[in-house]
Structure formats: C-alpha cells, structure tokens
C-alpha positions in Angstrom: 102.2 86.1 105.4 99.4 82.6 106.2 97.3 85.4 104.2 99.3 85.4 101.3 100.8 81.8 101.7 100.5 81.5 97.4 103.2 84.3 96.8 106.0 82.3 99.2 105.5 79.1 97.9 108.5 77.6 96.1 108.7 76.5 92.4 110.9 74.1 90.6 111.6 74.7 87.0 114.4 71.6 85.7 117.3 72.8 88.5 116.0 75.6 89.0 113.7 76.3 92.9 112.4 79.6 93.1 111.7 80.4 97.1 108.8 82.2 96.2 106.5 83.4 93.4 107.4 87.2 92.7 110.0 87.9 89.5 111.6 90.6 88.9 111.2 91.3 84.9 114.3 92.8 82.9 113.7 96.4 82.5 116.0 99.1 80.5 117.9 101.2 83.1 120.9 103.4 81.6 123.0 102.1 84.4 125.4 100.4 82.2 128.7 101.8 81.4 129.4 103.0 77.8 131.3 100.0 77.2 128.6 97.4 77.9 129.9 96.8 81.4 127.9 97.2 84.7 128.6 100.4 87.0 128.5 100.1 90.8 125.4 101.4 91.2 124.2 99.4 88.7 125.0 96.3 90.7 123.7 98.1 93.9 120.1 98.4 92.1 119.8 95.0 91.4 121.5 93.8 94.7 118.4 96.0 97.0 115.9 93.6 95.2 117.4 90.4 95.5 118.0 91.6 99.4 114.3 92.4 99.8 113.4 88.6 99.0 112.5 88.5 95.3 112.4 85.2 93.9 113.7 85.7 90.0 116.0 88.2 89.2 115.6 88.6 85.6 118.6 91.0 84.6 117.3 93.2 81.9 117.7 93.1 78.3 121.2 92.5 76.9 122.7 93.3 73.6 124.2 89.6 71.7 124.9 91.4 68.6 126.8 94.3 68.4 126.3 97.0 67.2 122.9 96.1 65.1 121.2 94.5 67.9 121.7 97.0 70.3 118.8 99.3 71.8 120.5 101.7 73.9 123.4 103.3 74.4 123.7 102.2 78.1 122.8 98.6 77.5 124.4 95.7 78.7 126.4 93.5 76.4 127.4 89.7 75.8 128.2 89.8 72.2 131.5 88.1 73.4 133.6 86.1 76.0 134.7 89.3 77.7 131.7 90.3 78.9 131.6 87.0 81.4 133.6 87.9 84.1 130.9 91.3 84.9 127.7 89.1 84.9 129.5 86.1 87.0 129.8 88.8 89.9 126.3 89.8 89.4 125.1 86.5 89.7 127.3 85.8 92.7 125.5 89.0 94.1 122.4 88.4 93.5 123.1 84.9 94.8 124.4 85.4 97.7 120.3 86.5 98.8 119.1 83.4 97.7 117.6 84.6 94.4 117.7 82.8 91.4 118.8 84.8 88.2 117.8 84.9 84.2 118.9 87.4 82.2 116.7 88.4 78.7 119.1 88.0 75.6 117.7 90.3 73.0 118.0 91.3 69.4 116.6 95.4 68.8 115.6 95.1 64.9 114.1 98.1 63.9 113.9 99.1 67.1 117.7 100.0 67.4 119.4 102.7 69.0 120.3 104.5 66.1 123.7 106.4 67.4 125.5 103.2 67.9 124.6 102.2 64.2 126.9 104.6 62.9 125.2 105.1 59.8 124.1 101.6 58.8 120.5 100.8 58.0 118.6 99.2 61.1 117.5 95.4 60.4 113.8 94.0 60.4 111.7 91.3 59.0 110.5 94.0 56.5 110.6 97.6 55.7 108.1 99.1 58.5 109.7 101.0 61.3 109.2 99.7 65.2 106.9 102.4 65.9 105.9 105.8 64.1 108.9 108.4 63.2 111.5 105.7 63.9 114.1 104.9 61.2 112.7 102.2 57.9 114.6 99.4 58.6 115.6 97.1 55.5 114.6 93.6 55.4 117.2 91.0 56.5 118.4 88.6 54.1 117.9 84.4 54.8 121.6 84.1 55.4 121.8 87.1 57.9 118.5 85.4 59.9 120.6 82.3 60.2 123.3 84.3 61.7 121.3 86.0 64.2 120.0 82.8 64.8 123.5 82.0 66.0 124.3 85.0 68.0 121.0 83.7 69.8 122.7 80.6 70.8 126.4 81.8 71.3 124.6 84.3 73.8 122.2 81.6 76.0 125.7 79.6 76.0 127.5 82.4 77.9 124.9 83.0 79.8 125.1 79.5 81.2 128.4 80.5 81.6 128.0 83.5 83.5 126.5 81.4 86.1 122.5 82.3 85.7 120.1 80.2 86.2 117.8 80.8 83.4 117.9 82.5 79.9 114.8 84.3 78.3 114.5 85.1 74.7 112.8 88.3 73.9 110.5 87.9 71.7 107.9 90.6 71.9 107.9 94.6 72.1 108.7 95.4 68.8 112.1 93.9 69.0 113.1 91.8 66.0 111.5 88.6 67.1 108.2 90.2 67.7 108.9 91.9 64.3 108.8 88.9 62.4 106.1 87.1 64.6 103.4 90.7 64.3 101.7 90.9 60.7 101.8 94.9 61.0 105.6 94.3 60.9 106.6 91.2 58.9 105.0 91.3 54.8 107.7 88.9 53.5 106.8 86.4 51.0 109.3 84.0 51.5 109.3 81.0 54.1 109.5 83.6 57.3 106.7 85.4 56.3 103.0 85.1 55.2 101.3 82.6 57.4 101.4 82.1 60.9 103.5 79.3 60.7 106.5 80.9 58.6 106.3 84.2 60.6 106.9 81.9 64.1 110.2 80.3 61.9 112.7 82.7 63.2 111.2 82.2 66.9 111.0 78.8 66.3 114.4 78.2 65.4 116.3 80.7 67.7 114.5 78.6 70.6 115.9 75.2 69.5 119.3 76.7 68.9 119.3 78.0 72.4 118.2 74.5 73.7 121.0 72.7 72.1 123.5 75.1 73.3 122.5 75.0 76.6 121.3 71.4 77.1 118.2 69.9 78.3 118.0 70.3 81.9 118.7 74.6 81.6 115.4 76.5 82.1 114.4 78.4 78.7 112.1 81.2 79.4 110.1 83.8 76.4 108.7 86.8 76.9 106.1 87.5 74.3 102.9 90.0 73.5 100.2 88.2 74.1 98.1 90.8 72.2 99.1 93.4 70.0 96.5 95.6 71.2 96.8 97.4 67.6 94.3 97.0 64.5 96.1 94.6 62.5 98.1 93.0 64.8 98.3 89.7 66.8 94.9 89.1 68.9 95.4 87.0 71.7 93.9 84.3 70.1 96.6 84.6 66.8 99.7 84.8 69.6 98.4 81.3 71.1 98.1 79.7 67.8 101.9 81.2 67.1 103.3 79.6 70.2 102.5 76.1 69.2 104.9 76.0 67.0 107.7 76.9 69.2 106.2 76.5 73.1 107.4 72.6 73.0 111.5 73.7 74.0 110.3 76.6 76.0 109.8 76.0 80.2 108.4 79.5 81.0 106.1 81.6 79.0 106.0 85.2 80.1 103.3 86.7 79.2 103.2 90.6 78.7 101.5 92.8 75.9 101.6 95.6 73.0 103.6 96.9 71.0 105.7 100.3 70.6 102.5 102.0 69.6 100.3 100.6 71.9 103.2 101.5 74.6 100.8 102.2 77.4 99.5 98.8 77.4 102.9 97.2 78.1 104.3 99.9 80.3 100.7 100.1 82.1 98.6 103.7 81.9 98.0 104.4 85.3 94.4 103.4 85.6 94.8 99.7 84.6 93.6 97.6 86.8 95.9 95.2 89.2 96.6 92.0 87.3 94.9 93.6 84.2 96.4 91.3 82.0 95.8 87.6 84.3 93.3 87.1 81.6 96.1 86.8 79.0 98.4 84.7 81.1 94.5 82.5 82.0 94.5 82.0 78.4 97.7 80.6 77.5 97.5 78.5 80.7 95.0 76.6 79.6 96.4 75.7 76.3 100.0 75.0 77.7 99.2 73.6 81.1 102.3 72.2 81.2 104.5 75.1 81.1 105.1 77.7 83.9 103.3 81.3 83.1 104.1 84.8 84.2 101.5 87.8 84.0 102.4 91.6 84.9 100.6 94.7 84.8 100.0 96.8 87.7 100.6 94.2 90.8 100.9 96.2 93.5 99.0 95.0 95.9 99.7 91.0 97.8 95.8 90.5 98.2 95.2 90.7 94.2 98.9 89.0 93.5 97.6 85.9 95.9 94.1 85.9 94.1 96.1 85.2 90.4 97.9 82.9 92.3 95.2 81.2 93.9 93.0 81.2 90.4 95.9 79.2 88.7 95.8 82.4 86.3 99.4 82.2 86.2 102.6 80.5 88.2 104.9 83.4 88.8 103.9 87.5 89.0 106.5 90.3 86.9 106.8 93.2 89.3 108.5 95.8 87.5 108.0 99.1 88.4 106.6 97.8 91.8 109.8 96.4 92.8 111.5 99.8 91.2 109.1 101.7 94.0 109.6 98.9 96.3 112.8 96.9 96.3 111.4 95.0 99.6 107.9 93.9 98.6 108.7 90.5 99.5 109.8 90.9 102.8 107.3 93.4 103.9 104.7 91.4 102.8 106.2 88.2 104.4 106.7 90.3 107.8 103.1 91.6 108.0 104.1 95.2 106.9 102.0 95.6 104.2 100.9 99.0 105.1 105.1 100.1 104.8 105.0 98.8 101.3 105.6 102.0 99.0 103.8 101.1 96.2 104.1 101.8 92.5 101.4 104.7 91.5 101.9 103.9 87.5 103.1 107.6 86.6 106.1 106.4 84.7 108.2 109.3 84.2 111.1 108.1 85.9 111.1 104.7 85.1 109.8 105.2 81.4 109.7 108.5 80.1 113.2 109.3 81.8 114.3 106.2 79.7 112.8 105.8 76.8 112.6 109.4 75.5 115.0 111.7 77.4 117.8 108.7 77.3 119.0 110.0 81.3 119.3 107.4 83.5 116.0 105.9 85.3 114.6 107.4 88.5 111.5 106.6 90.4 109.1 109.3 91.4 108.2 107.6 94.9 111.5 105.9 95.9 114.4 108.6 95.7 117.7 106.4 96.1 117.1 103.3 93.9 120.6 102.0 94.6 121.4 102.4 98.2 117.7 102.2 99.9 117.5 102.2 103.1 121.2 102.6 104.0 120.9 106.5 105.5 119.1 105.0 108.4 122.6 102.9 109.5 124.3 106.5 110.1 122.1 108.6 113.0 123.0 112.0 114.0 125.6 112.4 116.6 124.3 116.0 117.4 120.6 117.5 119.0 119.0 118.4 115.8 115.7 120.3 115.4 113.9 121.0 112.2 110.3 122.5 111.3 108.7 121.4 108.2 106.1 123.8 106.8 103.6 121.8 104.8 102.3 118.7 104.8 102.2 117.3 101.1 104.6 114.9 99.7 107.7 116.5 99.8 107.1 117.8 103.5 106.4 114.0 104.3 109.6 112.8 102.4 112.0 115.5 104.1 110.2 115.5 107.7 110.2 111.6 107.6 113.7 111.1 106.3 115.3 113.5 108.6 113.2 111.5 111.8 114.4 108.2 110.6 118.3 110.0 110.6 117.4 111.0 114.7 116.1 114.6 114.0 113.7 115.8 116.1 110.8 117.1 113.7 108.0 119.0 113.7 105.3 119.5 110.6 102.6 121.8 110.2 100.0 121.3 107.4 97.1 124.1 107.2 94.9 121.9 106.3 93.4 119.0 107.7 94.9 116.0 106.0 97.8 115.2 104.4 99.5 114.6 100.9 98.8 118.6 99.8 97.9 118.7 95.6 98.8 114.5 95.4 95.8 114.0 97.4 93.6 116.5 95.6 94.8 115.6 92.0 94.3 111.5 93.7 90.4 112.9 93.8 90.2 111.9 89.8 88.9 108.5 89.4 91.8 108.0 87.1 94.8 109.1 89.2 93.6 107.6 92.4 96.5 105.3 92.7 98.9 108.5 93.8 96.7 108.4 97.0 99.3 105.0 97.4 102.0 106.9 97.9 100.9 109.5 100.3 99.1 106.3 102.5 102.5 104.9 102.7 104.3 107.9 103.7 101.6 109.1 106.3 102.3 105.1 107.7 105.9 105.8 107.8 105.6 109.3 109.5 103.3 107.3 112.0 105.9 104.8 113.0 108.4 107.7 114.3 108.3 108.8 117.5 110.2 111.6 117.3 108.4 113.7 114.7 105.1 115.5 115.3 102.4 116.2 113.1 100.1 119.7 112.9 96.9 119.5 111.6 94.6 122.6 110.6 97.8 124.8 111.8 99.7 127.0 109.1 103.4 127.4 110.6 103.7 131.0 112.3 107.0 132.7 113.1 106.0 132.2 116.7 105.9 128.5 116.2 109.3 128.8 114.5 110.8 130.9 117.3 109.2 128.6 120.5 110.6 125.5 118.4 114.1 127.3 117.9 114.8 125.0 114.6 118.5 124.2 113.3 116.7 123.5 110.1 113.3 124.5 108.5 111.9 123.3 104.9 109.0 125.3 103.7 107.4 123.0 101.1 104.2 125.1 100.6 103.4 124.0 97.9 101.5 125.5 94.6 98.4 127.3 93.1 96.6 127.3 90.4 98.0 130.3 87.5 94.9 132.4 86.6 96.6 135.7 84.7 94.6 138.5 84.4 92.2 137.9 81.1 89.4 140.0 80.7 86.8 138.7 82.4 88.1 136.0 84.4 88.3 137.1 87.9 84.7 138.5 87.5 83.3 134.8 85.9 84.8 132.9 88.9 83.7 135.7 91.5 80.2 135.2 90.1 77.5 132.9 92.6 76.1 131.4 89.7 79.2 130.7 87.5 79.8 127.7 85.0 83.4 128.8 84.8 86.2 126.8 87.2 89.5 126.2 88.7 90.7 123.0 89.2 90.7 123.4 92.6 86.8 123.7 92.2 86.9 120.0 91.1 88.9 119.0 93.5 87.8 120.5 96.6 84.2 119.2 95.7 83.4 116.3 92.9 80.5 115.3 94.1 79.4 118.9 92.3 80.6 117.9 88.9 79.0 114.6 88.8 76.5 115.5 85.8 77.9 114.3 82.3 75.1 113.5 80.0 74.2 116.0 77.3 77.2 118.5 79.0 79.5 120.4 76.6 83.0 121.3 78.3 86.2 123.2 77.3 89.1 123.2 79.0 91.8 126.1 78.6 95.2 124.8 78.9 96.5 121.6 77.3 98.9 119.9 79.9 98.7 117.7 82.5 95.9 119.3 84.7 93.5 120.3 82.1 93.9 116.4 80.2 93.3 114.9 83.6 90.0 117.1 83.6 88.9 115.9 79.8 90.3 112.9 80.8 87.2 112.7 83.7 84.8 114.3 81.2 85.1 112.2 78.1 85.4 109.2 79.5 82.0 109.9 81.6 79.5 110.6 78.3 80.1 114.0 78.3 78.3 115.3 74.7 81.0 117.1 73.6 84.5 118.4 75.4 86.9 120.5 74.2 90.4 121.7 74.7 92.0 124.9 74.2 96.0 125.3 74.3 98.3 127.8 73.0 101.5 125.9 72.0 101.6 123.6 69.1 100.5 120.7 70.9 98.7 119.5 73.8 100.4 117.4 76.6 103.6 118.5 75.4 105.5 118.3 78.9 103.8 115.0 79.8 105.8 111.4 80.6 105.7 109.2 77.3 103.0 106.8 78.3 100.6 109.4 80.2 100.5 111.2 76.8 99.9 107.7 74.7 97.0 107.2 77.3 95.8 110.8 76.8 95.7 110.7 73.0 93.9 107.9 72.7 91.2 109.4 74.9 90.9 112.6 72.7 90.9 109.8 69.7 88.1 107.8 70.7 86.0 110.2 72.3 86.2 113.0 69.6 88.0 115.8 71.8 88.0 118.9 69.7 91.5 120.4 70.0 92.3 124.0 69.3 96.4 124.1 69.5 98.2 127.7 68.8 94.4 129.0 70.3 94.9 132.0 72.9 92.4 132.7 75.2 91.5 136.1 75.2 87.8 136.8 77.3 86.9 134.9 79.8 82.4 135.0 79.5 79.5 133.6 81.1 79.2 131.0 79.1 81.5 130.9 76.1 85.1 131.4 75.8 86.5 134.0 73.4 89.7 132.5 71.5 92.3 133.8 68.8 93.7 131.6 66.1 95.7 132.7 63.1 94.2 136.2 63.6 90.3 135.0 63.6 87.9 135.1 66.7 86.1 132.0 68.1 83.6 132.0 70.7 83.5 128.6 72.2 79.9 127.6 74.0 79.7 125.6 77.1 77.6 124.0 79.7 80.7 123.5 82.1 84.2 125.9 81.6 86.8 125.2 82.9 90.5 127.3 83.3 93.8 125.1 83.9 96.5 127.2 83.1 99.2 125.3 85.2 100.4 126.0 88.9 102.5 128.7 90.4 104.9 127.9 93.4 103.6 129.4 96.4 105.8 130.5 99.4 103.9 133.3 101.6 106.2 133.3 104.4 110.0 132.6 102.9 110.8 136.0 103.5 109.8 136.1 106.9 111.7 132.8 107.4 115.1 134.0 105.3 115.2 136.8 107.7 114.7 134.2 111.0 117.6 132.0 109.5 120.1 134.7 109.1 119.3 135.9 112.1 119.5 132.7 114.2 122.1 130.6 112.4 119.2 128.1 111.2 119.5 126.5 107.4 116.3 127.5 105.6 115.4 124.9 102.6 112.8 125.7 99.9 111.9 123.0 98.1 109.0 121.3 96.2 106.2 123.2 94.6 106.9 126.4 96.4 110.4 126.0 94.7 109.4 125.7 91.5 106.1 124.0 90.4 106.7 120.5 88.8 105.7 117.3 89.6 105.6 114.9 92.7 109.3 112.9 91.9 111.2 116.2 91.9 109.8 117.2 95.1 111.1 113.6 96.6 113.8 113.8 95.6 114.7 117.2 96.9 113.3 115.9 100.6 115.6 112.9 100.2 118.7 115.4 99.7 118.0 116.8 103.5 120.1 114.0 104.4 123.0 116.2 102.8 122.3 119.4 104.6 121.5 117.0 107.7 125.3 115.8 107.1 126.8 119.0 106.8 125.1 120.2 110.0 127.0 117.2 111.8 130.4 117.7 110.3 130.2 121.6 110.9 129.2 120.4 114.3 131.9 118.0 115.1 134.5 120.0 113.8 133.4 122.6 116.4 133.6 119.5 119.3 136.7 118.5 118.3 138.1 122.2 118.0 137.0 122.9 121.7 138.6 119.8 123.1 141.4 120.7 121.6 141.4 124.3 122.7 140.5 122.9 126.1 143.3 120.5 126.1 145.8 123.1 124.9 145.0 125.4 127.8 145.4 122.6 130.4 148.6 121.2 129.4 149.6 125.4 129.5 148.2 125.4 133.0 
C-alpha cells in the first residue's frame, strides 16, 4: 500500500468523502428484474465490490422515463416514487462497507431498446439512428425536450431520496444527451442545434434542473465522450469547448470516450494501453482545474493507476471491467497482494458482447461467480477427497485450484513445461498478451495451496491415476488445431522447406515469423485465430495480407468489440477478403480457392491455415473405463469438451464445486446410515 499511497487517499466532493480513489463506473448488467426492480443477485454483485473496498459505487444506468427512455429490457427504473424503497436498500448495502454511492440517471434516445417501445418511434435530436442498422429515430419536438428536461430533475430528486450520495447525468455514448451534443447526430436548425453552443442547450439545461432539485451542497457528476473518435464527430478539443457552457453546476466530470460506432474505444479493444485515455481526462483538467475528473480505460494495474494519480491526470480512476474481474482490487492492493489480483484481460464477451448483442445476462470470462465470490471457500469438505487434474491450461487451473481452496487434495499434470495450455500460446501475439494476466494470477493462486501439487513435463498415465486412487478426475486436455484432409495439405506442412503454417507454428516459435516488409500473407479461415494472425501481420507492414473464409463473413462468432477492433484493422490496412471462398489445394506457394464456381490461385510469401480447433481427449476412454470401475467421477471439460473459448472453460472448473458437494452429501448420507445401523444393532444387543 506506501507504494500506492495516491489510490487510498480520501477525497471530499460538497458532503460527500470518498476513502479512496478507485470508482466503480455504472455498467449495463441484465440483473434487473422485468419490472425495473433489483434481483438478489443483483444486489449481491454490487455488494462484493463495495466489500472489496471500492470507493464510488456508481450504480449503473437507470431508466427516468419510461418506456422511451429505456435501453434494455432488464434495466433499472426510477421513472416514479415506487421505485425508492429498492434503491434505499441498495444504498444501505453498499453503505454499510463504507462506500459512497451515485447512481447514472439516463435518457436512451435513439438508442432505445426497441421491444419495450411497443411500436412507437424511438426519440432523438434528429433523424440518424445511434449507430448503424438501428431504428431512425424522429426528431423530438421543443415542448417534448422540456419535458425530458423534467424527468431529468424528478429523477436526481429521487435519487436524493433514495439515499445516494451523488447523481450523474449521462451524457455521452450515443444516448440522447450525447445525441444532441455530437454533430454526426444532431442537424437541427432551431436553437438546440447548429452551433456548439445550441447543441450543449439540452445538457445545459437538464444540469441546472438537476441542481435546483437537488440543492447546492449535492454532488452533480457527468459522464461525457471526450472524443468521438469518428470522422465528423466531437474532437477532444470541440467536447472542451462544449463543456463550458454547462461544466459551471457540474462537481465531477467523468471522462470516457466514443461513440456506438467507435464501440471499441469506450468498451476498450484489448490492446489499449493502461490509462489510454489519462490524456483526455489531462486535458479537461487543465481547463476545469477546479472540478474533480475521472479517466477509464484499461486500469488494471495499481503501479499505472498511482502514476495518473500522481501526474494530476485525473482525481478519481473508473474500473469497470477490472472490478467485474476483480471485485477486491482495493483491498488486495491495500494488503500487498497484488500478485492475487485477477485482473481484467479486455476480451469482453461476457461483460459486453453477452450484453449488448446476445441480451443474456453478463458473465466474466476470468471471474466465474460474479455475485457470491469468494463464499465457497467458507464451506470445506467434511470428507478425504482426492482428485487428479489432467492438464494444465486454464480450466485445469480453475477446477484444480477451486477444489484445493474447498480442502481437496489435488494433483495436476501438464505435459508440457509451463502452464496456461492455448491462453498462454495464443498470449504469444503482441496483441493478446494481456490473457497471459489471467493465467499469472491463477498460477499465484495454485502457488498459495498447500495441498495441491503441480506436474511439470509429465502427461497423466493410468498408472499415475491408479497409484493416486482419485475420487474425482477432470481431464481438461485441451484442443488442436482442425486441418481436414485438402489436397495437398499434409504434404505442404510435411515439407522442410515450407511457407505453409499452423498456428501452432506461430506460436511455438515467433521469433521465426518476425519478417514483415515486402511479405504477402493469406490466411484460410476467418475467425478468431486466423484475424489474430492478420491482426499481427497487417499491423507490422506486411505488403499485402489476405483472408480466405467460407461463410458469408469473417469473424462471425467473435465478441462485439473484438470484431469492431478486427474490422477496422482490415479497413485501414487494405486486407483483401474472400468470404463464401473454399479452399480446395493446398500448394507450395499459392492457395487454390473456389468462389461462385471460378478458380483462384492466391500467391504468397507466408501461408498460413487456421481452420479452428478440435477438442482433444486421448485418454477419456481409458479414464471412463477406470471410473466405472473404481467408483471415481470422471469430468470432461474445457477444450477437450468442446472447443470454445477461455470463459466457458472457467466456468465449467468453477462448477466442480457441485460435483465436490454431491461427493459430500452422498458421503454423509452413508455416515449417518452406518451410525444408524450401528446404533440399531446395539440397542438389539
């Protein structure tokens, strides 16, 4: 902590002391009952973060105007008095850890969730949609501004109510302030639009109405995009000349970024930078040194969190998706255990793309229980356990180390000699190195139990299994690259002298594919593992790359904002993209392909095949056969289940603690059945 001393000093905002420097920004969750209410584990998610020390709980965005404003159809509500009683036991919750609490009131715009609308037109400043292929919106008339402008107020009033201790205002994100402030949204011609100054009037007047409602000592904080980060739209510089008009009633500017089609620059693409955006939250500083900033992007880790501190870059850091991964980041870091914090590797596809396009309710791909953490560890095993864990990537971590932390004595073998299995490999990319996060804190985590052991360079035998005598074994195996049989294939990557490649060729050995300049590449196979490989290429000054992919589209299984990222790589860097293309010969240095009927021979320097992965489980027969035979409960799970990505693996290795509790009920049943027995005889005697 004295080497972090920034993050834990307090702040005073009006009545408002925060014990430390880390926020917790509001962020979409589908936890929210139908009705607008909270669920139980809704409350729970919020409750682990205010327990693990966070300063600001922000509670996330919540709808004031029903049913127009609404963005979700598992969004919070406060449209009206009933509504007050829910959020004053949040607040007592959250409370009751010494956090402080805001909660964002919002109006969606053009940006709202169409189902609840039943049939009516979505609202906007004007007539362009919130992003591309959403809904047109139709312009709102004067009279129905001033009456948002209300629902604004009526909603920082209950608020107060509620018991919070702060209110934001939204406006940024595409949501209906932002759609009036953003020129690529608002072309009125009347006095809220045109000039900078009439497209800050609705901002402008929704942040006085919420300071007279709430009084002057009540902390107001906005959330804004700082820049656009779209041609056309607000530059930083434009945003700060915005803000002048309305910054005066305002006591906390949070600064964030982009739009809904520059989406990967406000959820952060993996291979931002931590802090990326200080230089936003720097900027506005310095022309409103008088008001209390927030940056985001990508803090993850306390050394950069303290240097933005430290800097005077900003006053308070928005963890998001870091306190998602890690709901504790403030105490670990206060109790020295940074190497324990399980940090946020940027994938998004529970947080985001779970959300945001597949409308299920958010998950985490490195943190498997987001409402009841660490509570497992309070209920050890009664019984002598054993278990084996074959394979040592990140769902044999997750299951071997869960199962420890429960009281079972484990064992893990990995083949190989380190840890983390395809995470680490596919970590190997300049671009995805942040995985490598993940698999450092779980190998940290496995080091800190006593009672599991670790087997390097050993694959698992059936001797092993039998000397061990397990009550449970987990094969997590694993995958391997697909490589069907196209003519000429096997023969290419048999050849000494080849230019064609696996992935695994990559992987195993980068410092063999570090030439770029003048280089022409083609990938086969469009999804995840052949864009990380353009990806690498492009970006490096390859002359020319290529992708090949037989569906309609590339990246078509890929999280929201990976696929953003992805297509504006093959946009800038000229990828030539052959969709509905079938490979069909495989040649020394060309690729044969089929497309509507016609034959195309594809040249390249560097070729490379990445047809997707294939679960691999040599020995699960051998294994079913020893469980039958010795009463054991055989698990398959991860990669060698079915090939996907890391979060279903973890969460698979976090359900052990199911079969761990069957094991003990089946077991104390028995117990109890013998004493019983026992008892019966003796009182017979």
């Amino acid at each position: 902590m004295n080497n972090y001393q920034a993050i834990f000093e307090p702040l005073t905002v009006k009545r408002m002391t925060l014990k430390n420097r880390v926020v917790m920004p509001p962020m979409g969750t589908n936890f929210a009952n139908m009705d607008g209410t909270f669920s139980m584990q809704h409350i729970s998610y919020y409750e682990q973060r205010a327990k693990g020390g966070t300063g600001l709980i922000t509670l996330e965005n919540v709808c004031i105007d029903y049913p127009m404003g609404t963005n979700g159809a598992r969004q919070l509500r406060m449209d009206n008095d009933q509504y007050i009683s829910g959020l004053w036991h949040f607040n007592e919750k959250m409370h009751a850890y010494g956090a402080c609490t805001s909660v964002q009131i919002n109006h969606a715009g053009a940006s709202a969730y169409g189902l609840r609308l039943e049939g009516e037109q979505p609202v906007s400043a004007s007539n362009i949609p919130s992003k591309k292929g959403n809904p047109i919106p139709r312009p709102l008339t004067e009279e129905e501004i001033y009456g948002i402008v209300e629902r604004y107020a009526d909603g920082a009033l209950r608020a107060q109510r509620a018991g919070f201790d702060c209110v934001e205002i939204h406006a940024g994100h595409s949501y209906l302030l932002s759609q009036f402030l953003s020129p690529l949204y608002n072309k009125r011609t009347d006095k809220f639009g045109g000039s900078p100054e009439n497209r800050a009037r609705l901002t402008k007047l929704v942040v006085e109405a919420v300071r007279k409602a709430v009084g002057p000592f009540f902390p107001i904080s906005l959330r804004f995009s700082a820049d656009e980060l779209l041609e056309g739209g607000n530059s930083l510089e434009d945003t700060i000349e915005i803000l002048s008009y309305f910054a005066e009633e305002v006591d906390i500017l949070n600064v964030s970024a982009a739009l809904n089609d520059s989406l990967q620059y406000q959820i952060d693409k993996m291979n931002l930078a931590d802090g990326w955006r200080a230089y936003m939250s720097k900027a506005v500083k310095e022309r409103f040194p008088d008001k209390v900033t927030v940056t985001s992007g990508n803090i993850r880790s306390p050394k950069r969190a303290t240097e933005i501190l430290e800097a005077g870059d900003a006053d308070l850091l928005a963890m998001g998706r870091g306190l998602i991964a890690e709901p504790n980041w403030v105490n670990k870091v206060a109790n020295g255990q940074e190497d324990l914090l399980r940090k946020c590797i940027s994938c998004n596809i529970g947080c985001a793309d779970h959300r945001i396009a597949k409308a299920r309710p958010m998950r985490c791909t490195v943190n498997p229980d987001l409402h009841y953490e660490d509570d497992y560890k309070m209920k050890p095993i009664l019984h002598p356990t054993k278990m084996v864990v074959i394979g040592g990537g990140t769902t044999g971590l997750e299951a071997a180390a869960t199962a420890a932390e429960v009281g079972v004595s484990v064992e893990l073998f990995e083949q190989k000699e380190y840890l983390g299995g395809l995470g680490h490999e596919i970590a190997r990319f300049p671009d995805k190195k942040r995985i490598d996060d993940f698999i450092t804190y779980e190998i940290n985590r496995c080091k800190e139990l006593d009672n599991l052991a670790i087997h390097l360079n050993r694959a698992a035998t059936l001797k092993d299994i039998e000397a061990i005598g397990p009550d449970i074994i987990v094969n997590a195996t694993g995958a391997k690259p697909l490589l069907p049989p196209i003519n000429g294939l096997k023969e290419q990557l048999d050849n000494p002298n080849r230019k064609i490649f696996s992935i695994f060729d990559i992987l195993d050995d980068m410092s063999k594919f570090q030439e770029f300049e003048g280089k022409e590449v083609v990938v086969i196979g469009g999804g995840a593992v052949g864009l990380d490989v353009v990806e690498y290429y492009a970006e490096r000054g390859a002359k020319k790359v290529s992708i090949v992919e037989m569906q309609g589209e590339i990246g078509k299984d890929l999280d929201l904002i990976t696929k953003l990222a992805m297509m504006e790589i093959v946009e800038k860097f000229d990828v030539e993209v052959h969709v509905e293309t079938k490979l069909t010969e495989v040649r020394e240095s060309s690729f044969l392909v089929e497309k509507d009927g016609e034959m195309i021979e594809l040249p390249f320097d560097l070729g490379f095949v990445c047809l997707g992965m294939r679960a691999e489980a040599p020995m699960i027969r051998e294994l079913d056969q020893y469980a039958r035979s010795n009463g054991a409960v055989l698990l398959n799970m991860g990669d060698s289940k079915v090939a996907r990505r890391i979060m279903e693996g973890t969460r698979e290795a976090r359900d052990i603690l199911k079969t761990i509790e069957v094991l003990e009920n089946t077991r104390t049943q028995k117990m109890l059945f013998e004493q019983t027995k026992s008892l019966q005889v003796t009182q017979t005697i």
